[in-house]
C-alpha positions in Angstrom: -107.1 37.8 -33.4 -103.5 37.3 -33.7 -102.2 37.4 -37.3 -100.8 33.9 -38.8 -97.3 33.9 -37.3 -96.9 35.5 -34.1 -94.1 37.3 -32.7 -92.2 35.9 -29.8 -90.8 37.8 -27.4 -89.1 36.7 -24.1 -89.5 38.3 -20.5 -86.3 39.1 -18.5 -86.9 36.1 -16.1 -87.3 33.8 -19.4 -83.8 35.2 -20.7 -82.2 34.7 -17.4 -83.6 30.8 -17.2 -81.9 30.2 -21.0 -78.9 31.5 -19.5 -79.1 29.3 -16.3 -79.6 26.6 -18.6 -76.5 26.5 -21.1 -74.5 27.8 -17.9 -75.5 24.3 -16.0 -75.4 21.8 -19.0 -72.2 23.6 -20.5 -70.2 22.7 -17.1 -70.3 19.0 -18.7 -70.9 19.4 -22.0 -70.7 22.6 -24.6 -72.4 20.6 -27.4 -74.8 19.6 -25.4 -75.9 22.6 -24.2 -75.9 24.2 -27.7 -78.6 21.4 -28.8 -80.9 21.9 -25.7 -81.0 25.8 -26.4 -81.3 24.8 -30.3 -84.5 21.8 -29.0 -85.9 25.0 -26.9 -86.2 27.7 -30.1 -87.3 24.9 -32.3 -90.0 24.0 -30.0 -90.9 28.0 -28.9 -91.1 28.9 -32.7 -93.6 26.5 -32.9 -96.1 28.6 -30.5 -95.3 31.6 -32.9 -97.1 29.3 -35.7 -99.5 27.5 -33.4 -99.9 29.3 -30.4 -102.5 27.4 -29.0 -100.5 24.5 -29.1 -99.5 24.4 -25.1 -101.8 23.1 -22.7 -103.1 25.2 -20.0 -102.2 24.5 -16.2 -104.5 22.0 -14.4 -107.3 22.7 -12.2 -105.1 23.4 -9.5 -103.3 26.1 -10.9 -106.4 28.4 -11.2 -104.8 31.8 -10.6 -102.6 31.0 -13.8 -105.7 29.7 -15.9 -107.4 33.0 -15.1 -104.3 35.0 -16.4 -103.8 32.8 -19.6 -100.6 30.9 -18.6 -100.3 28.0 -21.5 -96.9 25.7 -21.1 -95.2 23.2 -23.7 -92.8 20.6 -22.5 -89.7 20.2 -24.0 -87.9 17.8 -21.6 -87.0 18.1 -19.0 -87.7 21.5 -19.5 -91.6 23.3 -19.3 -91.8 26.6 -21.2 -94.5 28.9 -19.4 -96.2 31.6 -21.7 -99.1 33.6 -22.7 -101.1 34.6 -25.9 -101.7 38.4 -26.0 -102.7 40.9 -28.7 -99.2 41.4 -29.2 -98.4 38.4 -29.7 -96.5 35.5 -27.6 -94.6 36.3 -23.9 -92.3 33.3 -23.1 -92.5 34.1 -19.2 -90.5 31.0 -17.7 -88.2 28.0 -19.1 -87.9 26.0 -15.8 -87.1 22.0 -15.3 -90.1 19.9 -15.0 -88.7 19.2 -11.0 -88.9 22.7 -10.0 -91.7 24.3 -7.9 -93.3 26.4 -11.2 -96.0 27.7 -9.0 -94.2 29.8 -7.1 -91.6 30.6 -9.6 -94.5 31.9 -11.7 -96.5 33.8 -9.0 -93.0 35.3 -7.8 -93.3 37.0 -11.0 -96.9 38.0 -10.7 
């Protein structure tokens, strides 16, 4: 059972994707990009409280269902991540448009 609050922690790929994310947004607008990182951390620290608050991936996605994969959307913007003993792994922050599939089995 996790305890109350859980820690958070952030894969490499997940880091990279914040990155990608102020880097592409900033271009136009630094205040901007600023509130979508500040939307995202709202929204993740909100797992750390209720984890199971994310929905798990559809039928179609069983491979993912079987390893645990939960997501939360935080437009346009789906936040892919697991519950574990430790605690929370934030695995992928990737725009609803993308192909998450095989951004998330590319990992696996």
């Amino acid at each position: 059972m996790l305890p109350k609050q859980s820690s958070i922690r952030y894969t490499p790929a997940a880091v990279d994707d914040l990155d990608e994310i102020f880097s592409y947004i900033s271009k136009d607008n630094v205040e901007q990009a600023e509130k979508m990182l500040d939307k995202l951390d709202e929204k993740i620290r909100n797992i750390a409280d209720f984890p199971n608050i994310g929905s798990v991936l559809s039928e179609d996605d069983y491979n993912l269902i079987q390893r645990g994969y939960r997501f939360i959307v935080v437009s346009p913007y789906l936040v892919f991540y697991r519950i574990t003993l430790e605690g929370i792994i934030i695995y992928r922050i990737l725009h609803g448009r993308r192909d998450y599939l095989r951004d998330l089995f590319e990992m696996n």
